[in-house]
C-alpha positions in Angstrom: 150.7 90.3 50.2 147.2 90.3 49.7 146.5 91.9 52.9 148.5 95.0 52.1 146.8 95.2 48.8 143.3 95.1 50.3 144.6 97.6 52.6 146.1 99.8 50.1 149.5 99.2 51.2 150.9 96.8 49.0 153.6 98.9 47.2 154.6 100.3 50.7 155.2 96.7 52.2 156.6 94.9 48.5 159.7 97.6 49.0 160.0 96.1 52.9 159.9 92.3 51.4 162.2 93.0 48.8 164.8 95.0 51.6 163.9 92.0 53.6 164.5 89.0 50.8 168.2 91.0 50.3 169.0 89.9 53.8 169.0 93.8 55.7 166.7 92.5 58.1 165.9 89.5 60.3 162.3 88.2 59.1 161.3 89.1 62.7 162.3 93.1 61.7 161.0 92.8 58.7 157.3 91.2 59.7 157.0 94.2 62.4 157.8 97.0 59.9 155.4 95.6 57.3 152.7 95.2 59.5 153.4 98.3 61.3 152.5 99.7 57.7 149.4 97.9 57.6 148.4 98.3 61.0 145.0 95.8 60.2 142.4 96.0 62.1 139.9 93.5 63.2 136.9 95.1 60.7 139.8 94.9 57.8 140.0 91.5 58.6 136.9 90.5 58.7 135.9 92.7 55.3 139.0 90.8 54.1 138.0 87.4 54.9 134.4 87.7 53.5 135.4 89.4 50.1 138.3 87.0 49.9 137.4 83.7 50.7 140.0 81.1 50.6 140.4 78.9 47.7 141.6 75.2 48.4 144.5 74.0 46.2 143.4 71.2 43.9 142.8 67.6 45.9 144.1 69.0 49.1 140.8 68.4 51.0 140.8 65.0 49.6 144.4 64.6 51.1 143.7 65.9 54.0 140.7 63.6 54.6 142.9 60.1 53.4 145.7 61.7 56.0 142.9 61.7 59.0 141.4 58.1 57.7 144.8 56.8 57.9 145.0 58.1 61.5 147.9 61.1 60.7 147.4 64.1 62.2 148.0 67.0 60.1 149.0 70.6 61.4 149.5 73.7 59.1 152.4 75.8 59.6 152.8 79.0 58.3 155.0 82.3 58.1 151.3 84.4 57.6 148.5 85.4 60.0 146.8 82.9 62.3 143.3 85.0 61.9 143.4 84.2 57.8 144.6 80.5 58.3 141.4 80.0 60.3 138.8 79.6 58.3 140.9 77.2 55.7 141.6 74.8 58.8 138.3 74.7 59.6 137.1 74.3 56.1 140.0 70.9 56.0 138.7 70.0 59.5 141.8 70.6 61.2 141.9 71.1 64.9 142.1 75.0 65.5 145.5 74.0 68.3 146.9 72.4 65.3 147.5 76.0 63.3 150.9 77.3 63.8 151.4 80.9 62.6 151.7 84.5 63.5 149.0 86.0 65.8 148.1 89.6 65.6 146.7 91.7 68.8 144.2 94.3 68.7 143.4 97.0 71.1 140.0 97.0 72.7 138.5 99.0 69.7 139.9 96.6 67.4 142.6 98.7 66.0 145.9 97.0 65.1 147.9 96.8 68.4 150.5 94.1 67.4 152.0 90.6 66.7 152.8 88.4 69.0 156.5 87.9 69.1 156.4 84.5 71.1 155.3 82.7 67.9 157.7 80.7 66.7 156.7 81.4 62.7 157.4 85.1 63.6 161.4 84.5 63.7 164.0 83.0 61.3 163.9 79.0 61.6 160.4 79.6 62.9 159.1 76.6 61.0 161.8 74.5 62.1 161.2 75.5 65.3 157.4 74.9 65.4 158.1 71.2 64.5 160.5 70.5 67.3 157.3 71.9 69.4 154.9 69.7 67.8 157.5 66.7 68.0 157.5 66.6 71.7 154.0 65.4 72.0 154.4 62.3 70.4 156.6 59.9 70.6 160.5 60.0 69.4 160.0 57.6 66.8 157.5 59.7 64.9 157.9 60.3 61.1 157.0 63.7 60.6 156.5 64.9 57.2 156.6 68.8 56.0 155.2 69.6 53.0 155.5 72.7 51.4 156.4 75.2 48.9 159.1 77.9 50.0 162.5 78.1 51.4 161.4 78.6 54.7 159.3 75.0 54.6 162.7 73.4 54.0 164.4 74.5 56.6 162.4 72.4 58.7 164.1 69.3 58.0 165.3 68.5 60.3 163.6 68.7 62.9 161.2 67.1 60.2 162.4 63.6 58.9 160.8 64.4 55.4 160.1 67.4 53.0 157.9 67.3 50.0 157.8 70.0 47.9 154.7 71.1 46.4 154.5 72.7 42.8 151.0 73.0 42.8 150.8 76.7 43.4 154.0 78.4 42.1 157.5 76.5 41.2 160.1 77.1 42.7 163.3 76.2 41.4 165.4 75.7 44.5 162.6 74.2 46.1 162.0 71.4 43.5 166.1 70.8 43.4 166.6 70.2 47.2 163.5 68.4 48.2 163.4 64.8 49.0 160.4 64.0 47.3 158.6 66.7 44.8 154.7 66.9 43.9 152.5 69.4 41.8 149.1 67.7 43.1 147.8 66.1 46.3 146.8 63.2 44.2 150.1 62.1 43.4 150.6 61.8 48.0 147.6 59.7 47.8 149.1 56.8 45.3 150.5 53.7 47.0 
């Protein structure tokens, strides 16, 4: 987690992960304890975000940009923190409403207070659960498409009719073997 690294803590929260990836923990237990271990705070995040900008995967602008020409709209759904997700939605000119992922609180002098528990991404079968949310406000005929690189993306199908995988990144095996439909660039989503 680059977080934790930036905040010296990343061999503290890697043990946590790897006690969490063995199944000890619920991903909700495990979330709390790593960031409890962190404990960011607003100026961490903000040094964090300006020495760290985001990087955009290869063509995924592009993609983004035929998605809205075609009239899709396109959400981003994710397991890490709302506050870091920001600045890449607004860099792909997604709607701010249309990010899905954990929120942190902050006491009034910006230390780390919290998470916000009600987030559907903070739980097991959060992502899955964040599509059946964004599902409701269209109608029931609606071909939703996740795409995605983890285990956690493909449990979101269903609620999701489809799931790409994407390779772009890192490969995962068990990803590439159970999705429907497999890519390693955006480019290859823009062919008709």
């Amino acid at each position: 987690d680059e977080l934790a690294d930036f905040c010296n803590k990343g061999s503290e929260v890697a043990r946590v992960t790897k006690e969490a990836m063995g199944g000890t923990m619920t991903f909700q237990d495990a979330l709390k304890i790593r960031l409890d271990i962190i404990k960011p705070s607003q100026k961490q995040i903000f040094d964090f975000l300006k020495m760290r900008p985001c990087t955009l995967t290869h063509n995924v602008k592009r993609f983004v940009e035929h998605l809205k020409a075609e009239g899709k709209q396109v959400y981003l759904i994710s397991g890490g923190f709302h506050c870091l997700i920001e600045p890449l939605a607004i860099e792909l000119g997604i709607p701010l409403s249309h990010i899905y992922a954990n929120k942190l609180m902050f006491f009034c002098n910006g230390e780390y207070a919290a998470f916000d528990a009600n987030q559907p991404t903070s739980r097991s079968g959060g992502k899955a659960e964040a599509i059946s949310m964004i599902r409701k406000q269209y109608e029931p005929d609606t071909v939703i498409t996740m795409i995605g690189d983890g285990a956690t993306d493909l449990e979101a199908v269903p609620p999701a009719n489809y799931f790409v995988g994407f390779g772009g990144n890192v490969l995962r095996p068990e990803v590439h073997k159970r999705a429907q439909y497999y890519v390693t660039d955006f480019e290859q989503l823009m062919q008709n």
